[in-house]
FIMINU-741215 format. One record per residue: residue in one letter; x, y, z of N, C-alpha, C in turn. Coordinates in steps of 0.2 Angstrom, whole numbers. Example, Ala and Ser with C-alpha at 12.3 -4.5 7.8 and 13.67 -1.06 7.14 Angstrom:
2
  rest    n.x    n.y    n.z   ca.x   ca.y   ca.z    c.x    c.y    c.z
     A     66    -28     39     62    -22     39     66    -16     39
     S     64    -11     35     68     -5     36     64      0     39
//
This chain:
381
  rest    n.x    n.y    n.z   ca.x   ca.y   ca.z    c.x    c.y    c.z
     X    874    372   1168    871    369   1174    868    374   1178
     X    872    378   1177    870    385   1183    865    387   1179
     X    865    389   1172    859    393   1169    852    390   1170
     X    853    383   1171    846    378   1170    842    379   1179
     X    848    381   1184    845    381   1190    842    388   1191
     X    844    391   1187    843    400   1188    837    398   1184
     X    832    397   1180    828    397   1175    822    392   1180
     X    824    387   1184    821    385   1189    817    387   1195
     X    823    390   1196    821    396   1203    818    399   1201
     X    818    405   1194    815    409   1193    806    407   1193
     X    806    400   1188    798    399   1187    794    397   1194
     X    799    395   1198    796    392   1205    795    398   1210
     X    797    402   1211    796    409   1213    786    412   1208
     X    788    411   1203    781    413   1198    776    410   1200
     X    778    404   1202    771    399   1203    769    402   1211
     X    775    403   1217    773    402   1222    769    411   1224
     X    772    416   1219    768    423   1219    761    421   1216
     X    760    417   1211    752    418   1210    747    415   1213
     X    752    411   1217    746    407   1222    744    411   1227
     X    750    416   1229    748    419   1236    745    426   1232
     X    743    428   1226    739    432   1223    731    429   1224
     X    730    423   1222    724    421   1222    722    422   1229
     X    726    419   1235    724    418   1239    720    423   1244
     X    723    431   1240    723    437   1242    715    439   1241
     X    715    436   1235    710    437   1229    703    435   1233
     X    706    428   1234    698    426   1237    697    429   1245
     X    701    428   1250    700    433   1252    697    441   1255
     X    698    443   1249    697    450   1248    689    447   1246
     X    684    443   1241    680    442   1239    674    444   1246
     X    669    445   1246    665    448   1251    661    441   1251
     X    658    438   1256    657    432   1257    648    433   1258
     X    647    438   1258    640    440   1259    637    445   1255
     X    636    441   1248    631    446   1243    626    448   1242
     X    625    454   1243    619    459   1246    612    457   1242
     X    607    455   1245    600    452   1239    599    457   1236
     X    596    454   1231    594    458   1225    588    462   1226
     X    586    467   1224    580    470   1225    574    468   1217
     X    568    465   1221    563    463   1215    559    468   1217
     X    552    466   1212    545    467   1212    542    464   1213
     X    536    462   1219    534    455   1218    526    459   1220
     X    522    453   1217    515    453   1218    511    447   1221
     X    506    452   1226    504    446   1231    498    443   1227
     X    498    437   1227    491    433   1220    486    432   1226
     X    480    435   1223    473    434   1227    468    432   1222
     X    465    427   1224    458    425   1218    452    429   1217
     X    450    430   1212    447    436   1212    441    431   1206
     X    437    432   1205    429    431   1203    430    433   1196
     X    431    429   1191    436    432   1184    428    429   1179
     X    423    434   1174    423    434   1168    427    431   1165
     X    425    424   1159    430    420   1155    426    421   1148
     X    429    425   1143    426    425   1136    429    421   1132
     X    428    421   1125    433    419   1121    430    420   1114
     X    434    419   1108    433    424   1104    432    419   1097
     X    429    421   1094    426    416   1087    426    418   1082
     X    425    416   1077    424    416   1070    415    418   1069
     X    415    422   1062    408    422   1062    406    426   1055
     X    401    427   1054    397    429   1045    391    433   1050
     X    390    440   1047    384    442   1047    379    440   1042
     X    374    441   1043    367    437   1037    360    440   1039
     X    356    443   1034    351    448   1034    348    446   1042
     X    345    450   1044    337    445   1049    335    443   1046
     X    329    448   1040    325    444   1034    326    446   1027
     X    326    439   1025    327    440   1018    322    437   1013
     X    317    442   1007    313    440   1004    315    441    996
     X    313    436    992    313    434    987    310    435    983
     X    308    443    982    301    445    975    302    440    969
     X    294    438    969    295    434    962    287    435    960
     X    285    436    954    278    438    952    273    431    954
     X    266    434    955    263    430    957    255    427    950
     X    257    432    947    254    431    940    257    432    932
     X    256    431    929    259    430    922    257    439    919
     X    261    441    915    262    443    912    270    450    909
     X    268    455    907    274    461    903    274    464    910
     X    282    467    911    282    471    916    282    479    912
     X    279    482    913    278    488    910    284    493    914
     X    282    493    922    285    497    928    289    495    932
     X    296    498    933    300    496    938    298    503    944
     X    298    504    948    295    508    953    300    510    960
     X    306    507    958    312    508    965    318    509    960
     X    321    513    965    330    513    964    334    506    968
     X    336    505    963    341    499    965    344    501    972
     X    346    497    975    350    499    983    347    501    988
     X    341    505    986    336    510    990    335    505    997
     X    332    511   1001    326    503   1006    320    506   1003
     X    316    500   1004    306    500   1002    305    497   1011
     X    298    499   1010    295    498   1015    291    491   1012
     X    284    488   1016    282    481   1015    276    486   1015
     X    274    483   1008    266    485   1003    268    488    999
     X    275    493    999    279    496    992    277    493    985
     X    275    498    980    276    493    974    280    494    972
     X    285    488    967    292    488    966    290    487    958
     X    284    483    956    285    483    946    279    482    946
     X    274    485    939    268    485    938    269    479    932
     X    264    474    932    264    470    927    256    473    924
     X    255    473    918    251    475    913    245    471    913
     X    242    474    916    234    473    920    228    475    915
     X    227    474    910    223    475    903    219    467    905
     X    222    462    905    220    453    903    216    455    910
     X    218    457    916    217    453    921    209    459    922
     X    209    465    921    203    469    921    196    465    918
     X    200    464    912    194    460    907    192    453    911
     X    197    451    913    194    445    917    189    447    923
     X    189    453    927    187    455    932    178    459    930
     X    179    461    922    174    462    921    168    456    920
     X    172    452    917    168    447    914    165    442    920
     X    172    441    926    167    440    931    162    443    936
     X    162    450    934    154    452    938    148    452    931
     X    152    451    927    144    452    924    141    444    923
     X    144    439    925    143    433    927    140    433    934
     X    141    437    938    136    436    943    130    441    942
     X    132    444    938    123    449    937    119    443    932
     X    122    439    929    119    434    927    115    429    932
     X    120    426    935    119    420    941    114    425    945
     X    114    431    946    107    435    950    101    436    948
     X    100    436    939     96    435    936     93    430    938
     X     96    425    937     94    416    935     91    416    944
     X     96    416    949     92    418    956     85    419    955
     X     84    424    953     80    427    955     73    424    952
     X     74    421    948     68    419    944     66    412    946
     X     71    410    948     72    402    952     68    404    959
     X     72    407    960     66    409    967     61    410    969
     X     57    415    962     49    415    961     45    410    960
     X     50    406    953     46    398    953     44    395    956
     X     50    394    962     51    390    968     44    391    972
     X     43    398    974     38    400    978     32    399    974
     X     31    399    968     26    397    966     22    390    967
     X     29    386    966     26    381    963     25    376    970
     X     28    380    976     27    379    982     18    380    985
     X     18    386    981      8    386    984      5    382    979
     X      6    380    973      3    376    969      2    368    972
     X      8    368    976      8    361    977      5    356    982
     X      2    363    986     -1    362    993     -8    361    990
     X    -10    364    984    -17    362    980    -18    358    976
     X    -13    353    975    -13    348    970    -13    350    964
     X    -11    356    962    -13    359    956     -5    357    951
     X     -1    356    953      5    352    950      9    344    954
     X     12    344    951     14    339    953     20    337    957
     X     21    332    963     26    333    967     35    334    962
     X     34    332    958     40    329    954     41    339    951
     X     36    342    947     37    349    946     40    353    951
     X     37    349    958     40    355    963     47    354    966
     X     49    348    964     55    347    968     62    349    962
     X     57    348    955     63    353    951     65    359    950
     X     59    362    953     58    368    955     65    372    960
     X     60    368    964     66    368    971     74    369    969
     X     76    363    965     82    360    963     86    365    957
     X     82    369    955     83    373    950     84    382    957
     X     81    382    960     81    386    965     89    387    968
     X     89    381    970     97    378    973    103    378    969
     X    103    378    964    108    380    958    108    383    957
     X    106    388    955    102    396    954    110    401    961
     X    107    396    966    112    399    972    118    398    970
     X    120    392    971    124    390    969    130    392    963
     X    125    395    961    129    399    954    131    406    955
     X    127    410    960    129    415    963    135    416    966
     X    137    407    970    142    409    976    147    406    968
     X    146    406    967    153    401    962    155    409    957
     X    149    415    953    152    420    953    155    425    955
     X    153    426    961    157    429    967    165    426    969
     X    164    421    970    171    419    968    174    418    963
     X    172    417    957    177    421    950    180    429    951
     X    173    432    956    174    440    956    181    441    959
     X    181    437    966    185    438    971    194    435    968
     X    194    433    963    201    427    960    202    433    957
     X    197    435    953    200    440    948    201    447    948
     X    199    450    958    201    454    960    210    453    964
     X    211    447    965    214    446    969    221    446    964
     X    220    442    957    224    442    951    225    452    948
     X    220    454    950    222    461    946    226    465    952
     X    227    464    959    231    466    964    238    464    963
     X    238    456    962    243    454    963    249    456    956
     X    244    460    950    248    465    945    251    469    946
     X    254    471    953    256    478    957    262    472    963
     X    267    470    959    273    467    963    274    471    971
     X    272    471    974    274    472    981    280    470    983
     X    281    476    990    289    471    993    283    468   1001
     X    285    461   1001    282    458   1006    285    460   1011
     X    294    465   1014    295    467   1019    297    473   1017
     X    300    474   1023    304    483   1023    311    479   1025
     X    316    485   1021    323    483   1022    325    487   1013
     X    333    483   1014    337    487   1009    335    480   1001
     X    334    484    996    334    479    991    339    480    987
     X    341    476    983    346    472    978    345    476    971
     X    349    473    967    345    474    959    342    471    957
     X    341    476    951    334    470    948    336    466    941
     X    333    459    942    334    455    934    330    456    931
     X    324    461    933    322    460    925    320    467    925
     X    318    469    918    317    478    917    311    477    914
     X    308    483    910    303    485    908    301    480    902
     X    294    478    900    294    474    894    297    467    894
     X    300    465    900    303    457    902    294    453    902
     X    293    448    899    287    441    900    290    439    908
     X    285    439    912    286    435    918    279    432    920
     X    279    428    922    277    421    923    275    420    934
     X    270    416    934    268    415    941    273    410    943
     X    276    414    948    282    405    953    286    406    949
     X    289    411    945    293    409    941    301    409    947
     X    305    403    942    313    401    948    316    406    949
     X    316    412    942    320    418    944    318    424    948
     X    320    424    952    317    431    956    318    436    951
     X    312    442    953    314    449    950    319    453    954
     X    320    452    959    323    456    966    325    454    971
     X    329    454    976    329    451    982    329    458    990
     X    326    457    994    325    461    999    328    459   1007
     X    332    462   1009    336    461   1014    335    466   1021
     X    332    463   1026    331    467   1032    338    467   1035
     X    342    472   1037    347    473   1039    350    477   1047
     X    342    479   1050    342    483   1057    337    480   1059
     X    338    475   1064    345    472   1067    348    468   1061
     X    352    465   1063    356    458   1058    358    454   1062
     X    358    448   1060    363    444   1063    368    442   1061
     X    372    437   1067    380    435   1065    379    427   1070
     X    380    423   1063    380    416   1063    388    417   1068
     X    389    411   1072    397    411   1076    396    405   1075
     X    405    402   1075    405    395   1074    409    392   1082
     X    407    387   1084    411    387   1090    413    377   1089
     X    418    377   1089    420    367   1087    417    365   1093
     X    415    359   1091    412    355   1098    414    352   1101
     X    421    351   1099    427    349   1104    426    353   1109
     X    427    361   1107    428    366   1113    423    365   1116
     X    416    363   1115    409    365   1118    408    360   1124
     X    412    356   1122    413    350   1128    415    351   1133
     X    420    354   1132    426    355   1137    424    362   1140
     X    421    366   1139    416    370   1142    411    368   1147
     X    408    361   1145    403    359   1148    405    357   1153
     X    411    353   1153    415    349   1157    418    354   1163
     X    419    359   1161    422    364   1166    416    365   1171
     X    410    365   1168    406    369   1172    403    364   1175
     X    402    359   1173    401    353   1177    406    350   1185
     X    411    350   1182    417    349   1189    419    357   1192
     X    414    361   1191    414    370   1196    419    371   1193
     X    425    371   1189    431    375   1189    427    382   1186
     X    421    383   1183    416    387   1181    412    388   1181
     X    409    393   1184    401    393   1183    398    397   1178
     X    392    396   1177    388    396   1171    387    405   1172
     X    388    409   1168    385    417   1169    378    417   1166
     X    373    423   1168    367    427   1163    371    432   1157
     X    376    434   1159    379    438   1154    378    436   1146
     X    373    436   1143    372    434   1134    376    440   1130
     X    378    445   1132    380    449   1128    385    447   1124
     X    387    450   1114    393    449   1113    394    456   1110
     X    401    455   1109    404    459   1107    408    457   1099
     X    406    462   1094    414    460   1088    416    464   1087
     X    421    460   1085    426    464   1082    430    465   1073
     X    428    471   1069    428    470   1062    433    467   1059
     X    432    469   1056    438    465   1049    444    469   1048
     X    442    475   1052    449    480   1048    451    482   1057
     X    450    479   1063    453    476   1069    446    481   1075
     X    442    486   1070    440    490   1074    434    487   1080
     X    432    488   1085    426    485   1089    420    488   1086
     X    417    483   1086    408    486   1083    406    491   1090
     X    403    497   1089    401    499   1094    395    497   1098
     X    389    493   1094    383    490   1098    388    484   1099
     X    384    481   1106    383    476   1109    378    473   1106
     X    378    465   1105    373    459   1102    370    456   1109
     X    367    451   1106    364    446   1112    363    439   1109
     X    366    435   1114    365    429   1110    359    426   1111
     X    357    424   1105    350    421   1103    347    415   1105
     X    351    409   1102    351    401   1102    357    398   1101
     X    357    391   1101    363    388   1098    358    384   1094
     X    360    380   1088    361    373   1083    361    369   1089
     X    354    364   1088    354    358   1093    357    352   1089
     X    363    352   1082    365    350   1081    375    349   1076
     X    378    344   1078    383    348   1075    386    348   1067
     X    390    352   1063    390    351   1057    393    344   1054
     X    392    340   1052    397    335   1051    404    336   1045
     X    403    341   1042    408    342   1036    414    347   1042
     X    413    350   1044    415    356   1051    415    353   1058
     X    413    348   1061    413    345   1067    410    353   1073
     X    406    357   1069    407    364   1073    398    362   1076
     X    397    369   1080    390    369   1082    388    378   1080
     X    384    380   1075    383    387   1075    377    391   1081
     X    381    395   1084    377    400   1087    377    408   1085
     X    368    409   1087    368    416   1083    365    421   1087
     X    369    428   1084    368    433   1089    365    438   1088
     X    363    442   1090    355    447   1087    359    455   1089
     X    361    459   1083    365    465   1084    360    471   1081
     X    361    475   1084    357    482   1083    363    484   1075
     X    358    487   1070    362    490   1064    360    496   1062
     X    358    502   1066    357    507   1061    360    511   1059
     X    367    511   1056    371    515   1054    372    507   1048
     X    371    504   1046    371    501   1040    380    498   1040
     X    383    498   1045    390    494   1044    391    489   1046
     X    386    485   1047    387    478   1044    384    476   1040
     X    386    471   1034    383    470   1028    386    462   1028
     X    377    458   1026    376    451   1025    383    448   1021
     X    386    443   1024    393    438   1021    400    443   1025
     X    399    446   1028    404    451   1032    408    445   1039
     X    415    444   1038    416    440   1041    420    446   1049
     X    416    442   1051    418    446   1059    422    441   1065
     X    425    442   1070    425    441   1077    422    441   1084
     X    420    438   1084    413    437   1092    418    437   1097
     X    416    441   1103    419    439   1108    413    437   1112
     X    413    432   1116    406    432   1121    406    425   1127
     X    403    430   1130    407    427   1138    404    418   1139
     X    410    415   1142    406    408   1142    407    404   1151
     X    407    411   1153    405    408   1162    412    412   1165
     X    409    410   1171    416    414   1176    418    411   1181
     X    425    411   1180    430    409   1187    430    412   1193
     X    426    407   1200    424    411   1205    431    409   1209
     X    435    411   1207    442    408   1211    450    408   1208
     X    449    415   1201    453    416   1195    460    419   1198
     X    464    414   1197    473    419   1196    473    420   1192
     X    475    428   1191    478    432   1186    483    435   1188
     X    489    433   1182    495    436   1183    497    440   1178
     X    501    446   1177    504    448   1171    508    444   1169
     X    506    444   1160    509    442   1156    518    439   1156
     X    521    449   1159    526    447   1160    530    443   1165
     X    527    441   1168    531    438   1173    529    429   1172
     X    529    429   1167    527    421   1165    534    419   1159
     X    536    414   1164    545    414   1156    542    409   1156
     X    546    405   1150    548    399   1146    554    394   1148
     X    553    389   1150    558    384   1151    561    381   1145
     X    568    379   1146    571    375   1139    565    370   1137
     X    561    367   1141    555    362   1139    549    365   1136
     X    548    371   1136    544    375   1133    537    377   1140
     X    539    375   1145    534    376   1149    534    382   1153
     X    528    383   1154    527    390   1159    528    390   1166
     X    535    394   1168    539    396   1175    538    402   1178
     X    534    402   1184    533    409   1188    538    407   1193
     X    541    414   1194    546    414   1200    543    416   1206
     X    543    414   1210    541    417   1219    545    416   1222
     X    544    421   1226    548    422   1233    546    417   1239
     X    549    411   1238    548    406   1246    550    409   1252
     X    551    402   1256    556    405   1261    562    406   1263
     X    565    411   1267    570    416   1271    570    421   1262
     X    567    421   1259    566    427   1255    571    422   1249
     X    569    417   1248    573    413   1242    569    414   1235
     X    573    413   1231    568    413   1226    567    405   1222
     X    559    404   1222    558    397   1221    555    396   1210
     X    557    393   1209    553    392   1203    548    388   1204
     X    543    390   1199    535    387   1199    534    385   1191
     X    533    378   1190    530    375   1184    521    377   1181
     X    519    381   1180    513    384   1180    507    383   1172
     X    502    381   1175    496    382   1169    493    385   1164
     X    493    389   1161    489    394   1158    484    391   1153
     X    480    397   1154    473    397   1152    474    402   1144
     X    467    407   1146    470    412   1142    470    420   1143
     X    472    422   1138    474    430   1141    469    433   1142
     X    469    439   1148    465    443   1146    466    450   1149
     X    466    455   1145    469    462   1146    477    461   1150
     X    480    458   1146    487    459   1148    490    454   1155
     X    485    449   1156    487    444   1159    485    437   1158
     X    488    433   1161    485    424   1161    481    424   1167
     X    478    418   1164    472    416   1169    479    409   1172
     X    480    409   1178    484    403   1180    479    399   1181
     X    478    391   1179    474    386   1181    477    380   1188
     X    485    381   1187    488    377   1191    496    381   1194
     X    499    379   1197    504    381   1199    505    385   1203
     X    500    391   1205    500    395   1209    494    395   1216
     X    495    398   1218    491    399   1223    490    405   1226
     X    481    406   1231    483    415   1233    487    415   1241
     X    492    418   1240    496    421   1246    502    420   1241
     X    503    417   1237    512    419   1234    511    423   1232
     X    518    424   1234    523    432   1230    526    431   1223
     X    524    434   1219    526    434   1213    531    437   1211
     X    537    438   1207    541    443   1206    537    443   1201
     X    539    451   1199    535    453   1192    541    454   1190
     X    546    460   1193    550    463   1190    557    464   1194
     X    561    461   1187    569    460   1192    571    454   1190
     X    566    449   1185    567    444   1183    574    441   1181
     X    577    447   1176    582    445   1174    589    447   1179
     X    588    446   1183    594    448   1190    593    442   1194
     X    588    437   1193    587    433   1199    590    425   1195
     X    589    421   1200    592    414   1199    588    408   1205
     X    586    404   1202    584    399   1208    588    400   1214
     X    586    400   1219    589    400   1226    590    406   1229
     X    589    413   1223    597    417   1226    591    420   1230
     X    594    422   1236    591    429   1239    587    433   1236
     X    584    437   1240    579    442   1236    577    448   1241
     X    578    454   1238    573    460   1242    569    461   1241
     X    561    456   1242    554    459   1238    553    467   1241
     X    547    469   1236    545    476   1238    538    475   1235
     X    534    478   1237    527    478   1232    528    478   1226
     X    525    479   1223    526    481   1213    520    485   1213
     X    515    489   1219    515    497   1218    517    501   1221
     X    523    498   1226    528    504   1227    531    504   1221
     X    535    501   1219    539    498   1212    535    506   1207
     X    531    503   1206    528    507   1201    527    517   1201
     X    527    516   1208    524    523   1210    530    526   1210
     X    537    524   1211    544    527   1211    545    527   1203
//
């Protein structure tokens, strides 16, 4: 009995020292915790440029399709594959023997039809004073005449045989109709080719300037229009674009945008716009898949915040923290737009005069106190 009272005392002693341990504990606890030191930024709306960035294909400026304009053997190929030609260049001689011969045979068919003129002519005047003296008869004179008029007739029709079969013996000298970089050739020396024929002999590509078809959905193109209609945008003069290659590098010329398709794709639901790039160094090449950036109006009333200072909520929304009042820190459920050089465009949830924390995030908590400071003092320390 004694032991169980001893074993008693003892645990009731234990309970009543830790209570008076705790009591000490809180106590001693400091009842006023010193605010945390942030970085905070004052948001002011500023007159924001809004780009946005697209898909897209370069494709010659002009592209021509040599194809022979008369029949015959090509004897001469006259360019290096790859090369650039100039426009009047000869690119293949087709064997101009048939077409001479036809060029001879039509003038010496007009030194005919000049003969036959000429004879007609004199009759004509003859039979003209005869007929003022009754000495032939009206019906002589007017076949006369009519043999005169044919005679002519036959002159204008070998002048134009001359002229067909001067124009046919030119057109046996393949020309390139422009200037640019040309292709290979499908047909070589001794190939039969044909007028109009379906196969090209060559294809020619102007490539300074070039363009770049850009695709933009017309979902987006609505909701663009829709911004600048309700002012949240205005319209800019800025046409300039900018790409960007396929191996991440920036093109160095600047483009200008050209037109848009007054229609949409119905397979793509897209609308194509195209933009006109300087190329003299030859590094863009037609079917070249690129990225357009290019401005589509500007924010005359734009928040921009840095990136980082924009978290995530368990609901996946965007939360900016600021500094309310007596220096509390308030959460803000916020907008975003899109980025640009290391910040968001906010569309809602902020306004210009709050204080942003940028930096201290992870120290802070709704409600707690705060020591703002600039965030270029911040920086400058």
């Amino acid at each position: 009995m004694w032991q169980i009272a001893k074993v008693a005392f003892a645990l009731g002693l234990t309970v009543v020292l830790s209570a008076c341990d705790k009591s000490n504990a809180t106590q001693e606890t400091p009842k006023d915790v010193p605010p945390v030191a942030v970085s905070v930024l004052d948001i002011v709306a500023i007159e924001q440029d809004i780009s946005v960035e697209l898909p897209g294909r370069s494709k010659a400026f002009l592209v021509a399709e040599v194809r022979p304009q008369v029949s015959g053997i090509i004897i001469e190929r006259s360019f290096e594959e790859g090369s650039n030609v100039t426009a009047g260049q000869s690119l293949y001689q087709i064997d101009s023997a048939t077409y001479n011969a036809e060029l001879v045979s039509a003038e010496a068919d007009l030194t005919r039809a000049n003969a036959k003129l000429a004879s007609a002519k004199a009759k004509a005047a003859r039979y003209q004073a005869l007929v003022k003296k009754n000495s032939i008869s009206k019906q002589d004179y007017d076949e006369a005449q009519a043999a005169y008029k044919e005679a002519l007739a036959d002159v204008t029709v070998a002048k134009a045989a001359i002229n067909t079969a001067q124009i046919n013996l030119e057109y046996t000298k393949v020309k390139a109709p422009i200037s640019g970089r040309i292709g290979k050739s499908n047909v070589t020396a001794g190939a039969l080719v044909t007028a109009n024929q379906t196969q090209t002999l060559a294809t020619i590509q102007q490539l300074d300037p070039i363009n770049v078809d850009i695709v933009q959905s017309s979902a987006q193109l609505l909701r663009l229009k829709a911004k600048l209609k309700e002012g949240q945008l205005k319209a800019t003069d800025n046409a300039s674009v900018t790409l960007v290659l396929e191996d991440g590098s920036t093109y160095d010329h600047a483009g200008t945008l050209q037109f848009a398709e007054v229609s949409v794709d119905e397979n793509t639901g897209s609308v194509t716009l195209r933009a006109e790039f300087p190329n003299p160094d030859g590094i863009l090449l037609p079917g070249m898949y690129v990225r357009a950036i290019l401005n589509t109006g500007s924010d005359p009333q734009a928040i921009m915040v840095p990136q980082k200072a924009i978290t995530r909520n368990s609901k996946g929304q965007a939360v900016a923290m600021v500094v309310g009042a007596d220096n509390k820190v308030e959460p803000r459920v916020v907008t975003t737009a899109e980025a640009i050089n290391n910040e968001w465009r906010i569309t809602s949830g902020l306004n210009a005069g709050d204080k942003l924390i940028v930096e201290g995030l992870q120290k802070i908590r709704p409600g707690a106190v705060v020591n703002p400071t600039p965030l270029s003092d911040s920086v400058a320390q």
